[in-house]
C-alpha positions as CSV (number, residue, x, y, z in Angstrom):
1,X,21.2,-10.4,-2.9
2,X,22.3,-10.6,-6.7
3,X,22.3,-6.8,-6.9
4,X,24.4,-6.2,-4.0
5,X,27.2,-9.0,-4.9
6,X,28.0,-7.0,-7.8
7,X,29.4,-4.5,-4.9
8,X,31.4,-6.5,-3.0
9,X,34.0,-3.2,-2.2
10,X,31.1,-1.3,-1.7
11,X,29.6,-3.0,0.9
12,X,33.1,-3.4,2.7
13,X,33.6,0.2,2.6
14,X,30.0,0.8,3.9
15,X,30.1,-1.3,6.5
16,X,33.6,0.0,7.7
17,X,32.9,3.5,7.6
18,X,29.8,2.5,9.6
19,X,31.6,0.5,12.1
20,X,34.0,3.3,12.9
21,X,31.8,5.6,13.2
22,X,30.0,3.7,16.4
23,X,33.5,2.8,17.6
24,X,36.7,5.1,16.8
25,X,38.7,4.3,19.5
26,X,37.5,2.1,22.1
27,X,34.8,0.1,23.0
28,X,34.8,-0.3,27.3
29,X,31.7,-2.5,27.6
30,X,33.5,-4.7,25.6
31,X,35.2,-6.1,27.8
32,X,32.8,-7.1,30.2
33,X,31.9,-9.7,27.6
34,X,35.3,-11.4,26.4
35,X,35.4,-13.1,23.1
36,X,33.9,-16.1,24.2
37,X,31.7,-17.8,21.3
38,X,28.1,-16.7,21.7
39,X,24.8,-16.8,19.8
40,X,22.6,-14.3,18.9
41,X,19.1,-14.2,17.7
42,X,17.8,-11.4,15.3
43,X,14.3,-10.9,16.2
44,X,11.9,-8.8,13.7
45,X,9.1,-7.2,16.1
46,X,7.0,-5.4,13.4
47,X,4.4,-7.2,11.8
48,X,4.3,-7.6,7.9
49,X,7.6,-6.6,7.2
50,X,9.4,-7.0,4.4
51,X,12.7,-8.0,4.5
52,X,15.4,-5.4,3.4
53,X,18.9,-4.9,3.8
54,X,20.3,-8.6,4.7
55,X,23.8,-8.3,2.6
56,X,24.2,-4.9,4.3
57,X,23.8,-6.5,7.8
58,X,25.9,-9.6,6.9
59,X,28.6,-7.1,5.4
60,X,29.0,-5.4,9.0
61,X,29.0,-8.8,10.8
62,X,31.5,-10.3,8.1
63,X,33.8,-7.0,9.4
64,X,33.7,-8.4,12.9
65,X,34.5,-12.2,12.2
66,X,30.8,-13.3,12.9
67,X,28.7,-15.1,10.8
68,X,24.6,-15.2,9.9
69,X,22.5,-17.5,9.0
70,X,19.5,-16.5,7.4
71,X,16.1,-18.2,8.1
72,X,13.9,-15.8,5.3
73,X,14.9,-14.7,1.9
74,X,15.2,-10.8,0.9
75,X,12.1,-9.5,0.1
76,X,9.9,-11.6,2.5
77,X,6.9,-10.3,4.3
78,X,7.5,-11.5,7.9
79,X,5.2,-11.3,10.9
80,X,6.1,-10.5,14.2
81,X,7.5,-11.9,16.9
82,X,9.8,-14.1,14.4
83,X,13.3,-15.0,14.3
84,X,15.0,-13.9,11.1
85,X,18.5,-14.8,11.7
86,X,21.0,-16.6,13.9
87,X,24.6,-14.6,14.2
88,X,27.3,-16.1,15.8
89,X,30.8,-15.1,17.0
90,X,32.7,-13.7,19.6
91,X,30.7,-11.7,22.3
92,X,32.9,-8.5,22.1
93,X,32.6,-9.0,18.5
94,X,29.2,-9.6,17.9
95,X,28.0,-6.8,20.0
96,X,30.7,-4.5,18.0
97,X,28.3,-5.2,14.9
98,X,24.8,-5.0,16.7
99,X,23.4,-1.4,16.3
100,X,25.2,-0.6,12.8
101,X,24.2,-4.0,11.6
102,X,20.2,-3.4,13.1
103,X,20.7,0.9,12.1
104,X,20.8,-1.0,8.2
105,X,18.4,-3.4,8.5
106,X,15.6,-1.6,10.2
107,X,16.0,1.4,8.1
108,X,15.9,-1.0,4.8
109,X,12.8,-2.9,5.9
110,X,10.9,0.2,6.5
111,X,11.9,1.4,3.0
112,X,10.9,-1.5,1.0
113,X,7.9,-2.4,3.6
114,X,6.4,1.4,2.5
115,X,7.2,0.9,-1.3
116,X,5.6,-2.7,-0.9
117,X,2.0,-0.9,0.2
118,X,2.7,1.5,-2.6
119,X,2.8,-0.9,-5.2
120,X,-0.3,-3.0,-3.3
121,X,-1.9,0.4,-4.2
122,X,-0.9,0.9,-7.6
123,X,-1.9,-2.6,-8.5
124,X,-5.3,-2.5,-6.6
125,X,-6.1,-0.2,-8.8
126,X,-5.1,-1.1,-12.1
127,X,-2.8,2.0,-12.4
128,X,0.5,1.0,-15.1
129,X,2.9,3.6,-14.4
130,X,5.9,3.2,-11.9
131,X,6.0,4.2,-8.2
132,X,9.2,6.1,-7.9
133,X,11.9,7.7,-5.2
134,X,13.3,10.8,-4.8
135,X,17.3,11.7,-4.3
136,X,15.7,13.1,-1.2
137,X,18.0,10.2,1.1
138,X,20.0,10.3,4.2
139,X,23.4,11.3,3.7
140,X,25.8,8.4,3.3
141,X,23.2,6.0,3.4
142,X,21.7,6.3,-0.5
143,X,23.2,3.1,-1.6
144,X,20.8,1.3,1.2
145,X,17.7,3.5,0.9
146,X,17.8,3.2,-3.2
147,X,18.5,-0.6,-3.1
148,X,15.3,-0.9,0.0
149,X,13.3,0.9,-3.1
150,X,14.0,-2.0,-5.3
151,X,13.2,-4.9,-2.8
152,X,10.1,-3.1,-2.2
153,X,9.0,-2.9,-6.0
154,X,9.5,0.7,-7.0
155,X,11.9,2.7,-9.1
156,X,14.8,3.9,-7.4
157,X,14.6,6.9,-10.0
158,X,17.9,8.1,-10.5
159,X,20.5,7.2,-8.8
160,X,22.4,10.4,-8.6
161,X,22.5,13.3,-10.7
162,X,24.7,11.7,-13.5
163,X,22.3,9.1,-14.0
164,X,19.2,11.7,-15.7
165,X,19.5,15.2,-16.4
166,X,16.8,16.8,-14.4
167,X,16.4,20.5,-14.9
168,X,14.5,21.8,-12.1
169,X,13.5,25.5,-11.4
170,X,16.6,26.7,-10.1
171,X,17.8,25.5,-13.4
172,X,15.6,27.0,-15.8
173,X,15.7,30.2,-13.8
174,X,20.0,30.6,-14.2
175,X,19.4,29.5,-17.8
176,X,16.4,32.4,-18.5
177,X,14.1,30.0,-19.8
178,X,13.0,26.2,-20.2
179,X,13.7,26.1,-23.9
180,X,17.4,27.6,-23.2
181,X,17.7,24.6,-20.5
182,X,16.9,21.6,-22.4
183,X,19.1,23.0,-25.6
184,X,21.9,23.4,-23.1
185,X,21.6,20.1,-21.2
186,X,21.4,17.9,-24.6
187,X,24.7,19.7,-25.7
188,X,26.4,18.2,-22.6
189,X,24.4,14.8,-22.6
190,X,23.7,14.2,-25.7
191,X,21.6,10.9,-27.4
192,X,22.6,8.9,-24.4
193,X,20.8,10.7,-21.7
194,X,16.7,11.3,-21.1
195,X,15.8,15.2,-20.4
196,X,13.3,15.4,-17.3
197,X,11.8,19.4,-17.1
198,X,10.0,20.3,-13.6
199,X,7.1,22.0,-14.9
200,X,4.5,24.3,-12.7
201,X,2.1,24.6,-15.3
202,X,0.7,23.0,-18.4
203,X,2.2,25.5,-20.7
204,X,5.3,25.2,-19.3
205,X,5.2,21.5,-20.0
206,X,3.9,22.4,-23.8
207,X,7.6,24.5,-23.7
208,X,9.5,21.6,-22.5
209,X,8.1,19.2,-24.7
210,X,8.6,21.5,-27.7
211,X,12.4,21.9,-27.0
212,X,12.7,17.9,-26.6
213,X,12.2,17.2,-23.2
214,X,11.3,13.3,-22.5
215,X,10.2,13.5,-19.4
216,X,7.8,16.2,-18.1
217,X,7.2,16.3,-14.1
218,X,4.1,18.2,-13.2
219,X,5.1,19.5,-9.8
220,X,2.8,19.9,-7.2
221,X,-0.4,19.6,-9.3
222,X,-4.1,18.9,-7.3
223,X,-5.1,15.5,-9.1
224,X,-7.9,17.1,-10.6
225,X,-5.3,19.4,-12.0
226,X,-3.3,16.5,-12.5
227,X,-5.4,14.6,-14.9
228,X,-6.4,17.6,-17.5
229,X,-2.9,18.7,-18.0
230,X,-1.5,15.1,-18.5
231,X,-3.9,14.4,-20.5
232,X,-3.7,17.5,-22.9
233,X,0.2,16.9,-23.1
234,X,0.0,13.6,-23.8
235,X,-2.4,14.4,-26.8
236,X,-0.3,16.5,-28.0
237,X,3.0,14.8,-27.6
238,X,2.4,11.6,-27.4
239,X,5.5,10.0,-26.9
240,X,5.9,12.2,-23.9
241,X,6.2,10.9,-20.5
242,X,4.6,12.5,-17.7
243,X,5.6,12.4,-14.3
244,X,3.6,13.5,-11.1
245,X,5.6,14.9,-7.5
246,X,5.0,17.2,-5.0
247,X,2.0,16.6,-2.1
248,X,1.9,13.2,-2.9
249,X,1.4,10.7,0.5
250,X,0.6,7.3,1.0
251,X,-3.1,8.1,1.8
252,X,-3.3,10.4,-1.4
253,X,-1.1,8.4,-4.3
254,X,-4.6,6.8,-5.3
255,X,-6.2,10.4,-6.1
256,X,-2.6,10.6,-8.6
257,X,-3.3,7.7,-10.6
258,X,-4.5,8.4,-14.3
259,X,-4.0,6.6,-17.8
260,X,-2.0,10.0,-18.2
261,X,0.4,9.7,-16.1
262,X,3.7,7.3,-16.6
263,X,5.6,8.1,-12.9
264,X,4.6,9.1,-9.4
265,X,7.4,9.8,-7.6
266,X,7.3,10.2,-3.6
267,X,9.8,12.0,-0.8
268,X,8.3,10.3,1.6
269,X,9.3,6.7,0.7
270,X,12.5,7.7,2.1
271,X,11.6,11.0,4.3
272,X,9.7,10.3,7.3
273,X,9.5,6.6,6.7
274,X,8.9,4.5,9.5
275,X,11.7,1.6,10.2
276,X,10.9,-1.8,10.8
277,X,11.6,-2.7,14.3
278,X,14.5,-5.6,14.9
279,X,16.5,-6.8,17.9
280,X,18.9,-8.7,18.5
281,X,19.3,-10.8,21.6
282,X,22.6,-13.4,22.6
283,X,21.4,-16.7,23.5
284,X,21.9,-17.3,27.7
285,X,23.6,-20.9,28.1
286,X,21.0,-23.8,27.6
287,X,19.0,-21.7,25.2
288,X,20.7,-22.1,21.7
289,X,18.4,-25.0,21.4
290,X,15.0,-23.5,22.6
């Protein structure tokens, strides 16, 4: 919650744009219900969840003139069948919010519930570098995926691409070579910004480091792999950080792990992650007390 309160306009933005995207003109079942006061339970259905997302939901209920009361804190684990929250306002209202409001949270718990095991992993096994995420996110919905990352224990990586210069393949190949890429790319960035090279090979890493790279990322390296050309970079450089990406899964990330390497990062916190299931069902008269 203190993150996303420094983003008070963002959140009202998000939760706009996602609001007129379910409903840009107008909403018929609506007014089956009326705007008679009503109250709704949000029910989390999947066990050992953690709890992500909660301003984001609140944010599209706020939009609507309902309110929520939470019963867990962000970042709690929560077992199924619980109730999570009470929300409470005007029926037409209420159900105005309901599928942005659960698209957010679901989405969000999923994230941080993945990046949660992750870091179970890492610690299990006395690993000390980060878990990390990609800027492989859905479309219009980074600001929740990255901020699920963080309630889940992991790095969000870079935000976007002003926040790191990354030179990846594509990069090195329109500049001719790794060395011309990381001369350019300090020009522009200067003392302020790290330099992370995506490297295929060890001595392409030795070329990176050489021409003041910070950050190497050994790209789709076989553990075995992995470890020998971490190792032999950071001998050689040893204030180098290495980076590992590309094949790495859930039921693999253990087989990555080496006193070598600094980061592991992962598409698949945010690709392909399941979501947490929640629902959220109004209270029938008599039952608000039950």
């Amino acid at each position: 919650h203190l993150i996303c309160r420094d983003w008070p306009i963002s959140l009202t933005r998000l939760a706009r744009e996602w609001l007129a995207e379910d409903t840009p003109n107008f909403d018929p079942a609506g007014v089956c219900v009326g705007s008679e006061e009503v109250e709704a339970k949000l029910l989390c259905k999947t066990p050992h969840t953690v709890l992500a997302g909660s301003p984001f939901f609140t944010a599209v209920f706020t939009e609507v003139g309902c309110t929520v009361d939470w019963m867990y804190q962000e970042g709690a684990v929560i077992d199924a069948v619980t109730v999570t929250a009470v929300v409470r306002g005007p029926a037409r209202c209420l159900l105005l919010g309901e599928r942005p409001a659960l698209n957010c949270l679901s989405r969000a718990s999923g994230i941080a519930t993945r990046c949660s095991q992750l870091q179970l992993t890492a610690k299990s096994a006395g690993w000390h570098g980060e878990v990390a995420g990609t800027r492989k996110t859905t479309p219009g919905f980074r600001l929740v995926e990255k901020y699920a990352m963080l309630v889940g224990g992991t790095s969000m990586h870079r935000q976007d691409l002003s926040g790191m210069v990354m030179l990846k393949d594509n990069h090195v190949w329109a500049s001719g070579s790794i060395t011309e890429a990381v001369k350019v790319a300090r020009s522009v960035c200067g003392f302020s910004s790290k330099i992370e090279v995506e490297c295929r090979s060890t001595a392409e890493g030795r070329e990176a480091a050489s021409a003041g790279a910070d950050i190497v990322m050994l790209d789709n390296f076989q553990p075995q792999e992995l470890h020998v050309a971490a190792r032999d970079l950071k001998n050689e450089f040893p204030s180098l950080q290495i980076e590992a990406s590309g094949g790495v899964t859930p039921e693999n990330v253990a087989s990555y792990f080496s006193s070598h390497v600094d980061i592991i990062s992962l598409g698949c916190i945010t690709q392909g992650c399941p979501v947490s299931d929640f629902s959220l069902k109004v209270q029938k008269p008599g039952e608000k007390n039950k």
